[in-house]
GUBA-938837 format. One line per 4 residues: their letters; for each residue x, y, z of N, C-alpha, C, O, CB. Coordinates in steps of 0.02 Angstrom, whole numbers, plus 50000, padded with zeros to 5 digits. Glycine has a CB too. Example, Ala and Ser with C-alpha at 12.3 -4.5 7.8 and 13.67 -1.06 7.14 Angstrom:
GUBA-938837
as = 50660:49716:50390:50615:49775:50390:50660:49835:50390:50712:49834:50423:50565:49776:50452  50642:49888:50354:50684:49947:50357:50645:50002:50394:50670:50057:50402:50704:49970:50286
***
This chain:
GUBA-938837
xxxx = 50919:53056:51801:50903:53029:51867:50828:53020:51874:50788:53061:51851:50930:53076:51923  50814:52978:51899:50729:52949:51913:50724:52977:51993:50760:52960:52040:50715:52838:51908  50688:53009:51995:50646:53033:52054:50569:52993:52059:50518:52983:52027:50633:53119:52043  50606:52974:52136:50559:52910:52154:50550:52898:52216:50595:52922:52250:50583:52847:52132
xxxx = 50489:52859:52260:50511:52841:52321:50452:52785:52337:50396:52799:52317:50518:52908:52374  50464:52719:52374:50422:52686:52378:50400:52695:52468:50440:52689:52515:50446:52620:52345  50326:52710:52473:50260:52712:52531:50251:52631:52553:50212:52595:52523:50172:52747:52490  50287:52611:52604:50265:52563:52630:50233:52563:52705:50237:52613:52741:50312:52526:52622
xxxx = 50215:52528:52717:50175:52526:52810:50190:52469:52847:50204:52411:52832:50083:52522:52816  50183:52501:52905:50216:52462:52954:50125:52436:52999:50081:52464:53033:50289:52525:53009  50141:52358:52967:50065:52325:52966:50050:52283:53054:50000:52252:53074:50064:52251:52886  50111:52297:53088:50126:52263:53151:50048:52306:53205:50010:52275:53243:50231:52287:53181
xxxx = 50045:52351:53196:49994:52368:53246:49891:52350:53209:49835:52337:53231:50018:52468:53262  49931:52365:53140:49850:52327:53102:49834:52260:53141:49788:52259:53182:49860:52297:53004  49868:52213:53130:49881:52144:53130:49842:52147:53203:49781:52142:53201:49967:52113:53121  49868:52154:53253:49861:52158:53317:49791:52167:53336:49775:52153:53393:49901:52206:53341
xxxx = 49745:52191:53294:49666:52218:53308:49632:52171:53257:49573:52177:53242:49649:52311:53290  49674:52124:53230:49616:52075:53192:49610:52036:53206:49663:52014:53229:49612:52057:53139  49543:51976:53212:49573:51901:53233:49604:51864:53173:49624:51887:53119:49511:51850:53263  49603:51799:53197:49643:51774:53148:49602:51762:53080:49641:51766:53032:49674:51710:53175
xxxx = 49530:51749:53061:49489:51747:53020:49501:51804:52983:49500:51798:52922:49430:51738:53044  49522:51903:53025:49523:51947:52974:49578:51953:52947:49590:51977:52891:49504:52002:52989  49624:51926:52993:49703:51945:52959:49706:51913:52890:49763:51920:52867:49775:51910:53008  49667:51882:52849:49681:51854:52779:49672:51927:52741:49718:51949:52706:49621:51786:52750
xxxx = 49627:51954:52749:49619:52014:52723:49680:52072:52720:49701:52099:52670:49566:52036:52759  49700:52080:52785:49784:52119:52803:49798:52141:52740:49776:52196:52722:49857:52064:52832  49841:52099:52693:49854:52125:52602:49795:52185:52565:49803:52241:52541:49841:52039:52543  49748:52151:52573:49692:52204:52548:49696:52263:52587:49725:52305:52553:49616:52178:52553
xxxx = 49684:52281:52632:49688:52322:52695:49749:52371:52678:49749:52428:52656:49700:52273:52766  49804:52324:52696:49849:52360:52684:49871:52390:52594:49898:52445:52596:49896:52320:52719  49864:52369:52535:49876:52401:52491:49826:52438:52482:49850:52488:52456:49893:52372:52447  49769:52446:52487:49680:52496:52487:49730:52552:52508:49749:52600:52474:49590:52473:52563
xxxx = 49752:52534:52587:49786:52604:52618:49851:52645:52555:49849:52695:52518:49837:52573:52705  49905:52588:52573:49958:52612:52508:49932:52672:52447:49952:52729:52434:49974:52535:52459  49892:52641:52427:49872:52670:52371:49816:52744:52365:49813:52788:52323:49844:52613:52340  49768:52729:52445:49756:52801:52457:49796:52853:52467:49779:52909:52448:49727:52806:52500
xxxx = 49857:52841:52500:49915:52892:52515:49963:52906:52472:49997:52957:52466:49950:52876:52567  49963:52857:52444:50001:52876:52360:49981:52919:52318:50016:52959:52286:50001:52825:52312  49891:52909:52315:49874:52966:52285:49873:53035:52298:49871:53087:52265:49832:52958:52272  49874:53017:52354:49868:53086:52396:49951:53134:52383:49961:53195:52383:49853:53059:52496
xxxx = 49994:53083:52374:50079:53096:52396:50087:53141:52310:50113:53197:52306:50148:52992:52410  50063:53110:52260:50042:53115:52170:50015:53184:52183:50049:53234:52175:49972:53050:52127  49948:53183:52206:49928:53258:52209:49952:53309:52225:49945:53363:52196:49891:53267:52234  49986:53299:52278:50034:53349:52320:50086:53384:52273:50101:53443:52282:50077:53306:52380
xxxx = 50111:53346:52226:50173:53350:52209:50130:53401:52145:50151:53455:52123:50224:53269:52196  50073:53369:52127:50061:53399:52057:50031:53469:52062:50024:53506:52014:50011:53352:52013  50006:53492:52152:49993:53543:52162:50033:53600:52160:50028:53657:52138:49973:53537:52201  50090:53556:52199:50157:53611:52211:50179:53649:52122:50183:53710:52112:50245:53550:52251
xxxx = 50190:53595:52067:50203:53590:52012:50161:53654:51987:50183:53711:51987:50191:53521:51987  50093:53634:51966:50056:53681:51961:50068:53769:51990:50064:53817:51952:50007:53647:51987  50083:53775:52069:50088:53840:52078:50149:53874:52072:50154:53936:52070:50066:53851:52131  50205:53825:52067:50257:53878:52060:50286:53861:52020:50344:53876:52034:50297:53896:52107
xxxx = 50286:53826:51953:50310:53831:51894:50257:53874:51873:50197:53876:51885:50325:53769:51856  50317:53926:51821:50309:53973:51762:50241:53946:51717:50264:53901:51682:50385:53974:51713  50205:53950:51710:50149:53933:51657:50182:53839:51629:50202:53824:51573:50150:54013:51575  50179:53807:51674:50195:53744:51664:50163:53702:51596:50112:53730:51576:50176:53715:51727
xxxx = 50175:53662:51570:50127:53612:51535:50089:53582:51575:50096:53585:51636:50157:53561:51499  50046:53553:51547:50003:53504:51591:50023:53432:51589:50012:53396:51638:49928:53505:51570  50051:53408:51537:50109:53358:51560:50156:53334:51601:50171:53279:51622:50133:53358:51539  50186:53419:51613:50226:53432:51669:50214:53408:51734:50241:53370:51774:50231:53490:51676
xxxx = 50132:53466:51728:50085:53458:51808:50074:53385:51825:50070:53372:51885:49998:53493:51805  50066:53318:51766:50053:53270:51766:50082:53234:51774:50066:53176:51783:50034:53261:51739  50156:53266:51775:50226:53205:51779:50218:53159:51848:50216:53098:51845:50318:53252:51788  50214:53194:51908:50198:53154:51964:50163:53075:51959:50103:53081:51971:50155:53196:52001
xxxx = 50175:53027:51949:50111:52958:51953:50135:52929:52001:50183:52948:52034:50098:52897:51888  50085:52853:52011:50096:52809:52063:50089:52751:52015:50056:52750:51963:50046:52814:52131  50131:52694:52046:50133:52624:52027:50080:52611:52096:50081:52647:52146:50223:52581:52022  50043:52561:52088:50002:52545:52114:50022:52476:52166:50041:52425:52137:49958:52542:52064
xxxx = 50018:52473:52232:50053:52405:52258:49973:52372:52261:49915:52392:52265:50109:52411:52348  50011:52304:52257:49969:52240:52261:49961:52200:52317:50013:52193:52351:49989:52197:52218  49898:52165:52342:49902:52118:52384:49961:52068:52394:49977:52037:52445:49853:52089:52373  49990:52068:52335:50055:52025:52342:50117:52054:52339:50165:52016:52343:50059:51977:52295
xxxx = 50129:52128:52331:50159:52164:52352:50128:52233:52365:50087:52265:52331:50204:52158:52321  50165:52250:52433:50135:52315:52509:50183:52360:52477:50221:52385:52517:50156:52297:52621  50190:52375:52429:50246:52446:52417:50224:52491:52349:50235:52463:52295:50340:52415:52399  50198:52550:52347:50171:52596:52315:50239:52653:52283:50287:52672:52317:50116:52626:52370
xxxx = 50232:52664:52237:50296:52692:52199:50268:52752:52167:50234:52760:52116:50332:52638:52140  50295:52797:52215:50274:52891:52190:50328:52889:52156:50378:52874:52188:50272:52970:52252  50336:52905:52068:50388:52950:52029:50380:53009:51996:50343:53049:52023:50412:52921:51985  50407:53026:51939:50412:53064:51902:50425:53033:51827:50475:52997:51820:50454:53104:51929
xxxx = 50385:53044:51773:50411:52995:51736:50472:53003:51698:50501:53055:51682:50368:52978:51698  50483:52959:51689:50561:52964:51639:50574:52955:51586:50625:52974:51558:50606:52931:51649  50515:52913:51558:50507:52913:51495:50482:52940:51454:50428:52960:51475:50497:52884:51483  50493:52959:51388:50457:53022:51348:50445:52978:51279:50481:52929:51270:50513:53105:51337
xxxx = 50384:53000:51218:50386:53000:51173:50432:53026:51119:50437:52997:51065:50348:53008:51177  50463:53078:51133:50502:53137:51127:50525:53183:51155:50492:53218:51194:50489:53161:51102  50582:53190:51143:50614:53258:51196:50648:53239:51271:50675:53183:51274:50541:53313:51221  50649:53267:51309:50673:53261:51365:50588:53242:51407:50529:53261:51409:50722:53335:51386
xxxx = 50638:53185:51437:50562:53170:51495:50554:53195:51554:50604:53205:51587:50551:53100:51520  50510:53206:51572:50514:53279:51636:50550:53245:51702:50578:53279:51744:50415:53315:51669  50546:53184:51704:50620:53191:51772:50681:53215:51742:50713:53253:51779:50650:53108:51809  50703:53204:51690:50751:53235:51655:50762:53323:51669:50809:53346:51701:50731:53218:51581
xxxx = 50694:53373:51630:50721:53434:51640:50689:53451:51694:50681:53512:51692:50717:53480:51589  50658:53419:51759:50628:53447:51842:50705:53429:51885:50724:53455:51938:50537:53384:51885  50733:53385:51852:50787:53384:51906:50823:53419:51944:50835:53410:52004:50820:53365:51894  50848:53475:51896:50887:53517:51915:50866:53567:51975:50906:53590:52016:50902:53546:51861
xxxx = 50753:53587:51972:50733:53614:52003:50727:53567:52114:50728:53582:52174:50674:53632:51947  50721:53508:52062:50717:53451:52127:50782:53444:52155:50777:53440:52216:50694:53372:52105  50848:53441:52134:50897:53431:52159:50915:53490:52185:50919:53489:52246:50935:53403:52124  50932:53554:52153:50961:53612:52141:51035:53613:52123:51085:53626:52158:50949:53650:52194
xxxx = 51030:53598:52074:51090:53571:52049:51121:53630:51967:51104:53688:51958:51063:53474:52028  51146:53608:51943:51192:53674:51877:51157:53622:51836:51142:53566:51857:51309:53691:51863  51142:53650:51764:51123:53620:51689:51173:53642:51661:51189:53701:51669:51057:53640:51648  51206:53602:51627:51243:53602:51581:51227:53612:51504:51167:53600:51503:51266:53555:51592
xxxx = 51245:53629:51436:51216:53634:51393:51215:53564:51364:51241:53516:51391:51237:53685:51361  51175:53563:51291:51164:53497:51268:51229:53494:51212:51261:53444:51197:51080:53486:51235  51241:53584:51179:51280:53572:51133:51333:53628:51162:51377:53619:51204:51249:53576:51059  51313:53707:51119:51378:53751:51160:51331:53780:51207:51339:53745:51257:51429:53818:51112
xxxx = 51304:53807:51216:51286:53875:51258:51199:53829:51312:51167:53790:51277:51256:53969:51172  51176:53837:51378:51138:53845:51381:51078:53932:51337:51104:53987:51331:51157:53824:51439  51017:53920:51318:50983:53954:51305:50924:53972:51358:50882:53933:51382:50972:53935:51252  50932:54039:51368:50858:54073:51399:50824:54125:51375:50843:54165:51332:50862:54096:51461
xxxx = 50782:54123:51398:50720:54199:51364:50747:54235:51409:50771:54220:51463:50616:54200:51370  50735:54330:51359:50716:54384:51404:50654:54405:51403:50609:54373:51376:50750:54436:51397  50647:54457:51430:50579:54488:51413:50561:54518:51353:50506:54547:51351:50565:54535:51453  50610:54516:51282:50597:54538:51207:50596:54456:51185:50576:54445:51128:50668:54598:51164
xxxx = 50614:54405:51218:50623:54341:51171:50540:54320:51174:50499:54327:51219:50687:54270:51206  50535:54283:51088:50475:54270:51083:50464:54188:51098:50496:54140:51076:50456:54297:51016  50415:54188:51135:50418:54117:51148:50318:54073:51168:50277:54097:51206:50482:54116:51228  50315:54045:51150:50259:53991:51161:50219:53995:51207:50256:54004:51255:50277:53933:51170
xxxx = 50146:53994:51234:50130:53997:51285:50124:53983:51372:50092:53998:51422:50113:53995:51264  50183:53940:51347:50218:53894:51418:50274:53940:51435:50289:53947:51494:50254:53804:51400  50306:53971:51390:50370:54028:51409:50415:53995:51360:50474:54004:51377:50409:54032:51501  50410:53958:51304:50455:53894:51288:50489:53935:51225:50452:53973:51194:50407:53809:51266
xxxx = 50547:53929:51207:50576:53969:51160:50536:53907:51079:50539:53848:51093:50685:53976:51178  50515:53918:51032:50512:53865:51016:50571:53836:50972:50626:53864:50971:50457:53862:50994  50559:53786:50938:50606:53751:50895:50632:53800:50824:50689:53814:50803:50563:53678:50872  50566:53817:50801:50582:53850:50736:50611:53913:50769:50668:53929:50750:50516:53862:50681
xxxx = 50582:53950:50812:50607:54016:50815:50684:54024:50857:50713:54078:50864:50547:54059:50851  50709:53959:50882:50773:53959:50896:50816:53952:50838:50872:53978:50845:50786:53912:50940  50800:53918:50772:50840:53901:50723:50841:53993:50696:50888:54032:50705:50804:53829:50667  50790:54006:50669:50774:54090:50658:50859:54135:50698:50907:54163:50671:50672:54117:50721
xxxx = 50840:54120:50778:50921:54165:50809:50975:54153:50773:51017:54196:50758:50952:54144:50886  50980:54075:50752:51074:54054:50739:51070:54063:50653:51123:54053:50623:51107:53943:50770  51020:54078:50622:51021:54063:50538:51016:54130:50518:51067:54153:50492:50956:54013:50501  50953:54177:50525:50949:54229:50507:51008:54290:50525:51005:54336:50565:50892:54237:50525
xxxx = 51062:54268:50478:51138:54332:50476:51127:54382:50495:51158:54407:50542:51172:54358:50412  51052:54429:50443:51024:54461:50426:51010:54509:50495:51050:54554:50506:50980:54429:50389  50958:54501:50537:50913:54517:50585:50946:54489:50639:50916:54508:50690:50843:54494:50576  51018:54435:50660:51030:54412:50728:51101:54420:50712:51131:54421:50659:51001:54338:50756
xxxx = 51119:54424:50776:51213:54394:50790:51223:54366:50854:51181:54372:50899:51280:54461:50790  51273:54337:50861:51281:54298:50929:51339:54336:50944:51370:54360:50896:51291:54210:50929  51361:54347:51005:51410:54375:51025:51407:54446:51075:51349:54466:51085:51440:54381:50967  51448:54476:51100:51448:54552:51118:51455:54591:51080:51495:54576:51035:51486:54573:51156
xxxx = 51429:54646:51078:51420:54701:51022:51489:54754:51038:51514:54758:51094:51334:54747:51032  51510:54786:50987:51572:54815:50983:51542:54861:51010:51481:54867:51001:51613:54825:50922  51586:54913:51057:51580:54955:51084:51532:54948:51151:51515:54999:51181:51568:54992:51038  51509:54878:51174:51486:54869:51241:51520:54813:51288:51501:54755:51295:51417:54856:51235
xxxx = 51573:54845:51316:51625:54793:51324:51579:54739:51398:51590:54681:51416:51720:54843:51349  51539:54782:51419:51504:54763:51488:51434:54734:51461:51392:54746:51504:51494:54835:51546  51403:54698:51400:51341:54670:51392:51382:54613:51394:51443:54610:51403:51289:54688:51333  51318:54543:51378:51342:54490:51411:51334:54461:51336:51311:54484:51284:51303:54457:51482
xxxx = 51363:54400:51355:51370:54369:51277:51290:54325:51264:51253:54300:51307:51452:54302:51271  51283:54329:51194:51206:54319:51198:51185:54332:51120:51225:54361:51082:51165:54378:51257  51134:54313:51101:51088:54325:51034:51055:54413:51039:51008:54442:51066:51012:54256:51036  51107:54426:50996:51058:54517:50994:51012:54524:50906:51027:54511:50847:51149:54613:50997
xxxx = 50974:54544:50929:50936:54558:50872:50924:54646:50831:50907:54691:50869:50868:54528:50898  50933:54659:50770:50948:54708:50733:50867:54736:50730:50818:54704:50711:50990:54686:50661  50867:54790:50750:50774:54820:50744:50774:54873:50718:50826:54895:50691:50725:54836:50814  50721:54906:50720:50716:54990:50676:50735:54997:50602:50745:54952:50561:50773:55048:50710
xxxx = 50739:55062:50594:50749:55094:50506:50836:55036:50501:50883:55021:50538:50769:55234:50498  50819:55026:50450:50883:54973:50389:50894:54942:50457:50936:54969:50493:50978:55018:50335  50850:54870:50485:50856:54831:50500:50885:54772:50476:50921:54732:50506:50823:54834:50511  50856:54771:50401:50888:54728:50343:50929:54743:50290:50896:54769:50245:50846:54703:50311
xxxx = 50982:54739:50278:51021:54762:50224:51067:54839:50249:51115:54849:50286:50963:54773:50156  51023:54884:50206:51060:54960:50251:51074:54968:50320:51024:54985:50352:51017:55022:50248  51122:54961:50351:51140:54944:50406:51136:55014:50461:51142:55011:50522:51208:54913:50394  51120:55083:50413:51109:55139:50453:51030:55166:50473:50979:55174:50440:51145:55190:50417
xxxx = 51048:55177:50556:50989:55217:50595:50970:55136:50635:50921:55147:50671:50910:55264:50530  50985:55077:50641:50969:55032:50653:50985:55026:50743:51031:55055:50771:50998:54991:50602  50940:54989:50771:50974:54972:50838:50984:54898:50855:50976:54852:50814:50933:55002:50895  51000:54893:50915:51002:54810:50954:50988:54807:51021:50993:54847:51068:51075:54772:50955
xxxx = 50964:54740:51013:50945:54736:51102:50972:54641:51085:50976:54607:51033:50819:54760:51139  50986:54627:51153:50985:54562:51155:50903:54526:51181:50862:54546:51222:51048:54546:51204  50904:54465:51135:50864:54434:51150:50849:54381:51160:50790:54361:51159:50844:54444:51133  50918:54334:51177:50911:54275:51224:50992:54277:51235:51036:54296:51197:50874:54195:51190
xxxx = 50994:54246:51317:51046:54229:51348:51099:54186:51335:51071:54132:51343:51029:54216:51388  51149:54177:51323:51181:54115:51320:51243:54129:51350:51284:54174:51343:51187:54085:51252  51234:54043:51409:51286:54042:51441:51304:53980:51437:51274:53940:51402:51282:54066:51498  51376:53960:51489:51404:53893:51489:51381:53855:51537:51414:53807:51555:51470:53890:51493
xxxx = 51318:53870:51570:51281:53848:51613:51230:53887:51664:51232:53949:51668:51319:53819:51639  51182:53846:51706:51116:53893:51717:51115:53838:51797:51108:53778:51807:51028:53886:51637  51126:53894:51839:51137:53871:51911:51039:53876:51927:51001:53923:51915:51206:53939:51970  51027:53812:51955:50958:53812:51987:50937:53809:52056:50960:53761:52088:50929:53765:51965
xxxx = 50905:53843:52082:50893:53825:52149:50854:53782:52168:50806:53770:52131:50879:53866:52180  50859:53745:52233:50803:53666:52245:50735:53734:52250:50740:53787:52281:50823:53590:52356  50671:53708:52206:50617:53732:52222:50584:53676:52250:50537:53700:52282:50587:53765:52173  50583:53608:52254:50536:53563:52275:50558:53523:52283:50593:53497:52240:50493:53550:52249
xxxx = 50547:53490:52353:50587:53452:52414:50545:53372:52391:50517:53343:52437:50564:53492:52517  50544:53349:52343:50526:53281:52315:50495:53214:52390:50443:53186:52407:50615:53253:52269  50579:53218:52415:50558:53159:52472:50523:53200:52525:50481:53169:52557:50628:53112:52509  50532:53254:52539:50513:53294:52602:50442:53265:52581:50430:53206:52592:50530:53390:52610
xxxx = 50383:53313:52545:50328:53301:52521:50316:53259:52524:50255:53260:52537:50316:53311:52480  50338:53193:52520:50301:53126:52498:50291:53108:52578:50237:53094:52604:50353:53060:52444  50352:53112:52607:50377:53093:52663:50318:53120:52734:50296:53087:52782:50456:53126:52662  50308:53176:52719:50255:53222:52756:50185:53204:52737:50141:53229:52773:50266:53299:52739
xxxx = 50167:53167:52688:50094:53155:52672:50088:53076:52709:50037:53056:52736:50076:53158:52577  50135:53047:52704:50139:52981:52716:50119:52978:52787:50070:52948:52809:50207:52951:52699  50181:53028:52836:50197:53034:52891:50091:53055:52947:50072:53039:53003:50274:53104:52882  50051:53098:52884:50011:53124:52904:49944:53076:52895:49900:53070:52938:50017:53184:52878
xxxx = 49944:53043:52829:49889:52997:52818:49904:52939:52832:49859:52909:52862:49865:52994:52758  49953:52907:52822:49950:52822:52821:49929:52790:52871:49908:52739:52842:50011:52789:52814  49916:52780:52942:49890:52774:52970:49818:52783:52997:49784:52742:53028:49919:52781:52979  49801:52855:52977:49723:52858:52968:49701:52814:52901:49645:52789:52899:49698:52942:52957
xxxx = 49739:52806:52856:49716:52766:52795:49703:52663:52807:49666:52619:52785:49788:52786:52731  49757:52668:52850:49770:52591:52886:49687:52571:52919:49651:52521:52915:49844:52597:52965  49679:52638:52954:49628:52612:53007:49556:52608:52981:49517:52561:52991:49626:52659:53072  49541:52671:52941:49490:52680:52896:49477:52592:52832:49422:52567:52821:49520:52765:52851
xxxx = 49529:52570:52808:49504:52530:52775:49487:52463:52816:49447:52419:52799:49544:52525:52724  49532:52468:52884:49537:52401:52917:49440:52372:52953:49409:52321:52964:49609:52418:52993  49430:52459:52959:49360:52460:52969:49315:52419:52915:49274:52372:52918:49341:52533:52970  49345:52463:52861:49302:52455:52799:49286:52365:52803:49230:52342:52809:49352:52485:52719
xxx = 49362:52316:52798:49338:52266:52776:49346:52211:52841:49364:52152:52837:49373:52251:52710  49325:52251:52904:49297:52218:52947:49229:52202:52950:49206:52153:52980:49312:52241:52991  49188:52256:52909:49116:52291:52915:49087:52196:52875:49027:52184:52864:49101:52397:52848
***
């Protein structure tokens, strides 16, 4: 899903304070404005991003942009992008936080960190060290452990004396989650935000430029 919303203005009270010589300008006027409040709508979003995601990427923080409207078109386009070089593109994995909606897995199990899982400086499990859980026989198992009928099903890892091979004096802890899905709650109200910056600047932005290219 593309998370999106287009900032347009309602140019009927501009119009009204120009003569007819300034109203050619109106387009200019009015996209100058568009595009101040767009940025403003971009920032907002990348602030929120920033404080309450987990040690975010900065990609992430960056996902927010604006399409830029033109004198020949009055409509400014706050998204999220959707497209990626690789991987999932962050409207892709913010959705779930923007909607509040369930993730489903890609193959069997969603995967999460605990506080023993080792992971990247973003919190990110990485690539190699997820292959490491499902390959290494040795040091991992997937499943519930015999004799704990009440742990949850999950990647446990083999630690201590005969970790490898001699299987005695050894312990386990689990160290990543796996389930058949990962319920999210809405953390960030997408249209609210945009909707509230718009609601607060666009009009001081209207009047400020109308000045500007009256001057």
């Amino acid at each position: 899903m593309t998370m999106q919303i287009n900032v347009k203005a309602n140019t009927k009270e501009v119009a009204r304070k120009l003569s007819l010589f300034q109203k050619k300008h109106l387009p200019n006027i009015v996209s100058d404005a568009l595009n101040e409040v767009g940025t403003d709508a971009v920032n907002a979003l990348r602030s929120q991003f920033a404080k309450k995601l987990d040690r975010p990427k900065p990609d992430t923080v960056k996902s927010p942009i604006l399409f830029k409207a033109k004198p020949k078109d009055l409509s400014a386009l706050v998204f999220i992008k959707d497209r990626w070089n690789k991987g999932k593109a962050p409207a892709e994995y913010l959705e779930p936080m923007l909607e509040g909606s369930t993730r489903l897995p890609e193959k069997n199990f969603v995967v999460t960190p605990r506080d023993v899982t080792k992971t990247n400086k973003f919190g990110n499990i990485t690539a190699a060290q997820r292959l490491k859980y499902f390959e290494d026989k040795e040091k991992y198992f997937v499943g519930v452990p015999k004799g704990y009928p009440q742990a949850k099903y999950g990647v446990w890892e083999r630690y201590g004396r005969g970790s490898k091979g001699d299987t005695s004096g050894y312990r386990i802890r689990k160290v990543v989650n796996l389930a058949k899905s990962q319920r999210f709650a809405k953390r960030f109200d997408f249209f609210k935000t945009i909707n509230g910056v718009v609601k607060a600047k666009m009009d001081k932005a209207l009047d400020r430029n109308m000045k500007r290219y009256v001057r």
